[in-house]
C-alpha positions as CSV (number, residue, x, y, z in Angstrom):
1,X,0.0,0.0,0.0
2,X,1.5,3.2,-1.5
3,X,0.5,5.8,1.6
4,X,2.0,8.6,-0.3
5,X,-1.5,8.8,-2.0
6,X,-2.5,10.7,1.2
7,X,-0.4,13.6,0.3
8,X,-2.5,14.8,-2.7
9,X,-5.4,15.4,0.2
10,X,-5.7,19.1,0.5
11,X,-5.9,19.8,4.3
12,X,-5.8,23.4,6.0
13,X,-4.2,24.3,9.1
14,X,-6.5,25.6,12.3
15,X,-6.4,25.9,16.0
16,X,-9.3,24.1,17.8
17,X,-10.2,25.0,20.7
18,X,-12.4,24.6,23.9
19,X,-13.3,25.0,27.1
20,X,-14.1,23.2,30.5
21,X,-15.2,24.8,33.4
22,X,-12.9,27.9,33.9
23,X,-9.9,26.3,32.0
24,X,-9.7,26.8,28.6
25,X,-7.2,24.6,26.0
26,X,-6.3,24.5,22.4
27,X,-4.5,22.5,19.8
28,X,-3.2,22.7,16.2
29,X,-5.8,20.4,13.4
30,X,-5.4,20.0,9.8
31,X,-8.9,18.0,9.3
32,X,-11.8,20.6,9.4
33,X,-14.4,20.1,7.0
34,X,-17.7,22.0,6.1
35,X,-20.8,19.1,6.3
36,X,-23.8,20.8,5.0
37,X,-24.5,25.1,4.6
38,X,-27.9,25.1,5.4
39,X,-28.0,24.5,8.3
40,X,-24.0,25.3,8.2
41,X,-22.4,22.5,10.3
42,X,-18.7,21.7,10.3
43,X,-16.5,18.7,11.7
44,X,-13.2,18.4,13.0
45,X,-11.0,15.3,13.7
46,X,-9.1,14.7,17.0
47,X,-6.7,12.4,18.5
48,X,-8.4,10.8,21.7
49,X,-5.0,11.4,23.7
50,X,-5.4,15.0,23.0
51,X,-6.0,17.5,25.8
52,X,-8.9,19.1,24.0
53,X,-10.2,16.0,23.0
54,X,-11.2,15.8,26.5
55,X,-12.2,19.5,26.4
56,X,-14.9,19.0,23.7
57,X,-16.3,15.8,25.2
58,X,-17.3,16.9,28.1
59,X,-18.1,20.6,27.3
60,X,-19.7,19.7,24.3
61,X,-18.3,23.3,22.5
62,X,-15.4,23.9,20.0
63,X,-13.9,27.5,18.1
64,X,-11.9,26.7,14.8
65,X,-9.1,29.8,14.0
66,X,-8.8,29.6,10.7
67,X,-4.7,30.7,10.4
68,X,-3.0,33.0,8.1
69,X,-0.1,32.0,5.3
70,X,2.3,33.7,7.6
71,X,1.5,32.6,10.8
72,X,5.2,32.0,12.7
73,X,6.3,28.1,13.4
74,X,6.9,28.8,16.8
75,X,3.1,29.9,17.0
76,X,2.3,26.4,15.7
77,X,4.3,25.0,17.9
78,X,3.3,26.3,20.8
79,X,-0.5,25.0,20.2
80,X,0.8,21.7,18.1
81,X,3.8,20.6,20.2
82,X,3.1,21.4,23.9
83,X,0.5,20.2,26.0
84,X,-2.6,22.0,28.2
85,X,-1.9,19.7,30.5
86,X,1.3,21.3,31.4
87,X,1.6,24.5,30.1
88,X,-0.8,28.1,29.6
89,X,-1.0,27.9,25.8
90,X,-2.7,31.1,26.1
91,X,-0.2,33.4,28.1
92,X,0.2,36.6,25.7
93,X,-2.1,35.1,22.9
94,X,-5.0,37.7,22.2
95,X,-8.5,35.8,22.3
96,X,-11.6,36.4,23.0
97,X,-14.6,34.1,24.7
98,X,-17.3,33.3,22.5
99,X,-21.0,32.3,22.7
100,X,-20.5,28.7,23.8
101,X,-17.6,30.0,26.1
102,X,-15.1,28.3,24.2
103,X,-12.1,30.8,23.4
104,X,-11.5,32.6,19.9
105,X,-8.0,32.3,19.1
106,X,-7.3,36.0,17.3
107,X,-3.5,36.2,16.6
108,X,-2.5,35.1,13.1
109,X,-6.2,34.3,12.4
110,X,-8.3,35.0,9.3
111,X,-11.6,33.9,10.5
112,X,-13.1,32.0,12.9
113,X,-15.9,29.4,13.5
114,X,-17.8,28.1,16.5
115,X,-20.1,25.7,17.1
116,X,-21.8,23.2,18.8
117,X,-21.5,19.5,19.0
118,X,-24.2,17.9,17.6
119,X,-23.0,14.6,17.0
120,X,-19.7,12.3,16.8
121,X,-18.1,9.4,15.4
122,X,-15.3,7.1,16.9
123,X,-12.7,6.2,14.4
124,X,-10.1,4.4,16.3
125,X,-7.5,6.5,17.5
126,X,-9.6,9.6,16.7
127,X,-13.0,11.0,17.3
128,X,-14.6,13.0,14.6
129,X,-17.2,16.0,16.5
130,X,-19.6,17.1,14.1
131,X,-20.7,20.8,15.2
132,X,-24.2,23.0,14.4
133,X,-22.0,26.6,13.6
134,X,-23.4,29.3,15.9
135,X,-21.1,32.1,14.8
136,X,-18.8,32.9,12.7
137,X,-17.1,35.6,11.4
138,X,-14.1,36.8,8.6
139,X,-11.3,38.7,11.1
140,X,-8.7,40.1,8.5
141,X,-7.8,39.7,4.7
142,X,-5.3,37.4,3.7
143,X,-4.4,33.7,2.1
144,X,-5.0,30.3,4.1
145,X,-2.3,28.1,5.6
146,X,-2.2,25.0,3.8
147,X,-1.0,22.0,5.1
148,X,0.9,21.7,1.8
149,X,2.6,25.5,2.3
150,X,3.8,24.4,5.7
151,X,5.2,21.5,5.3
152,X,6.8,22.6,1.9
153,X,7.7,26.3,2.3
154,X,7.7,26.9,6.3
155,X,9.1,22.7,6.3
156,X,6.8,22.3,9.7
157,X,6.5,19.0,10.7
158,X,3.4,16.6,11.9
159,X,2.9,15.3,15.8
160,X,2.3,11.5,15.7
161,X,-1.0,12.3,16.9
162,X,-2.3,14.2,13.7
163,X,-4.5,12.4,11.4
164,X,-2.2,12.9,8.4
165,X,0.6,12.0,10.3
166,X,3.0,9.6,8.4
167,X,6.1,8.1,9.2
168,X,8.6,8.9,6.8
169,X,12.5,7.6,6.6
170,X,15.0,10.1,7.4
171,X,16.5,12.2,4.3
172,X,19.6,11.4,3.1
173,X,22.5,14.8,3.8
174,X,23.6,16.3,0.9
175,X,26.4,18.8,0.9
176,X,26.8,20.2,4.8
177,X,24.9,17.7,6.9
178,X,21.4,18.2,8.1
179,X,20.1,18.1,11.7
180,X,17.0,16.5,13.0
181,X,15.3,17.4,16.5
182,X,14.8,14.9,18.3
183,X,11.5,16.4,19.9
184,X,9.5,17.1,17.2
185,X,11.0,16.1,14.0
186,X,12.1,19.6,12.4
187,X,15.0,18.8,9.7
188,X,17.7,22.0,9.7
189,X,18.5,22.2,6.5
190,X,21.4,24.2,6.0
191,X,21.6,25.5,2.2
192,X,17.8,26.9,3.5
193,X,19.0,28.0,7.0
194,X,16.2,29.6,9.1
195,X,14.9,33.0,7.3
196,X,11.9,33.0,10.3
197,X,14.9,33.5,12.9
198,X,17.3,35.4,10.8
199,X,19.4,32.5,9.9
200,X,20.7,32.8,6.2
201,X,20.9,30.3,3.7
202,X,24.4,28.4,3.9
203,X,24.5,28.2,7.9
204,X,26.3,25.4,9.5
205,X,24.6,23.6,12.1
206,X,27.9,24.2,14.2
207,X,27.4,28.6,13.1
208,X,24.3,28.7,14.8
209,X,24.1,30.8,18.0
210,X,24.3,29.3,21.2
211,X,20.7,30.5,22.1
212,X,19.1,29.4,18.8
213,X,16.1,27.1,19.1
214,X,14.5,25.1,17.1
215,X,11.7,27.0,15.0
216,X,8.9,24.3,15.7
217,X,8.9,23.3,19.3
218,X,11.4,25.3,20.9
219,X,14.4,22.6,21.8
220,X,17.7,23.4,22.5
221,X,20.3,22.8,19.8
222,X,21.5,19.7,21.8
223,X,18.3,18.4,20.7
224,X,18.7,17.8,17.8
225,X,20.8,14.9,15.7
226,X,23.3,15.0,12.7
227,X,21.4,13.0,9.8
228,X,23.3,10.1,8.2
């Protein structure tokens, strides 16, 4: 079975999010869908490890933040590679609580869309919510975050708990030797260097400041692993 047929799936790049009790949470998703426009209903697809997984199955209430091209990495990896569970992913994020009391993520948003769960299916590791929208609302001008543009262009990687997450084998260094974190997965290519941090293109792994952190998740450069 050829699972590289998956990659011709067009897939977005949002941040759920929920609320339970006082505590609020959010997480990075790729699989939003609209179901039907009238009435306008939507779904989203979770891992059942996930924090907000939890979140929207007891609360019953879910916001989408529908992200901009040039949303930052470390933004995603704030809300893709850390866990509620141990950390504020909302400290100096601007949001706003909506109708179902779930928060609006508004930094690096286009639009948002939040709803109510109506229904859901179990599909192994994942749940899919299905939610009736009851708001929703365009935030700023600007192009969509694909999936495709951030793997490809902003080369952001996939937790193993995504739904299009696939293992892949590690790439084979060319020229000055590649590094791999070891957290999340984020390949420092060097003949690309890191524009987002003001790395330029041609930057040795060993030329990188002291401080400099990994774009995605936030590790330390002992984090990370020379490629073979």
């Amino acid at each position: 079975m050829n699972t590289k047929a998956f990659y011709s799936i067009s897939y977005g790049l949002y941040i759920i999010s929920s609320k339970l009790d006082a505590k609020i949470n959010a997480q990075i998703a790729n699989t939003v869908f609209q179901v039907c426009s009238e009435p306008p209903i939507i779904a989203v697809a979770l891992n059942r490890k996930n924090y907000t997984h939890e979140f929207i199955t007891r609360s019953g209430v879910f916001a989408v933040s529908i992200l901009s091209q040039d949303t930052p990495l470390s933004f995603i990896g704030d809300f893709g590679f850390k866990s509620g569970r141990d950390t504020d992913k909302f400290k100096n994020v601007n949001y706003r609580v909506g109708q179902t009391g779930a928060p609006i993520v508004l930094d690096n948003a286009l639009a948002f869309i939040e709803a109510k769960v109506i229904n859901h299916l179990d599909v192994v590791t994942h749940t899919i919510f299905v939610g009736g929208v009851v708001e929703c609302d365009v935030l700023k001008d600007g192009s969509p975050l694909t999936y495709a543009y951030y793997q490809q262009v902003k080369r952001g990687t996939t937790p193993k708990t995504a739904p299009s997450y696939i293992e892949s084998k590690k790439e084979v260094a060319t020229g000055m030797p590649k590094y791999i974190c070891t957290i999340c997965g984020y390949i420092y290519d060097p003949e690309k260097g890191d524009p987002d941090s003001g790395i330029a293109q041609g930057t040795p792994f060993e030329k990188l400041p002291a401080d400099w952190v990994c774009p995605v998740c936030g590790a330390t450069k002992d984090q990370f692993e020379k490629q073979n």
